[in-house]
FIRO-425383 format. One line per 5 residues: number of its first residue (from 1); for each residue x, y, z of C-alpha. Coordinates in steps of 0.2 Angstrom, whole numbers, plus 5000, padded with zeros to 4 digits. Example, Ala and Ser with C-alpha at 12.3 -4.5 7.8 and 13.67 -1.06 7.14 Angstrom:
<nodes>
1 = 5062 4978 5039 | 5068 4995 5036
</nodes>
This chain:
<nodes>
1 = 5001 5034 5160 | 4988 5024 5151 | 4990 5013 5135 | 4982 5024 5124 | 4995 5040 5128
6 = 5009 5023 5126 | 5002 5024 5110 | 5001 5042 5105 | 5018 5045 5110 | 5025 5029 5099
11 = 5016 5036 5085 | 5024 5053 5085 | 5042 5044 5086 | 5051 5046 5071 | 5055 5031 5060
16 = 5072 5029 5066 | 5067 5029 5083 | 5054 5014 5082 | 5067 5002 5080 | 5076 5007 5096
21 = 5060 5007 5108 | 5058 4990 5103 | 5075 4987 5107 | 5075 4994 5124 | 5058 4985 5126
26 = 5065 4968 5122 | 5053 4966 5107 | 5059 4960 5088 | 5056 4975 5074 | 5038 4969 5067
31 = 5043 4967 5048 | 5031 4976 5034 | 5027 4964 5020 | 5030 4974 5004 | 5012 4975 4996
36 = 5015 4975 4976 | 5001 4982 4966 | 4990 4974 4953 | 4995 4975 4938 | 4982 4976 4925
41 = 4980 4964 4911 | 4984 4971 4895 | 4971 4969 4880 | 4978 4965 4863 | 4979 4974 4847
46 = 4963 4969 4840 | 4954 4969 4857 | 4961 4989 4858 | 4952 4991 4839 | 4937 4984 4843
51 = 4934 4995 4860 | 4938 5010 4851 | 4930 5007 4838 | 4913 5005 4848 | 4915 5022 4854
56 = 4918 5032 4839 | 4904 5022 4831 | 4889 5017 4842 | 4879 5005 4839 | 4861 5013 4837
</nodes>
């Protein structure tokens, strides 16, 4: 068996699987760092009226 069928055939497991393989292989459960979106800055009031107000009226 080469490495990359090693690899196809861990990929198929199911989730609840993975953690056993690496326990019969002797190797600690990789942990997945929790990636938290960006949150957008919010604009203030008077910022919100000004944008709009630049695109209902357009400076010619």
């Amino acid at each position: 068996m080469t490495a990359e069928t090693a690899y196809h055939v861990i990929q198929a497991l199911p989730k609840k699987e993975i953690p056993r393989l690496y326990k019969m292989l002797g190797i600690e459960t990789p942990k997945k760092e929790k990636i938290t979106p960006k949150k957008k800055t919010l604009i203030t009031d008077a910022e919100a009226t000004e944008y709009l107000l630049g695109l209902l009226n357009p400076k010619r």
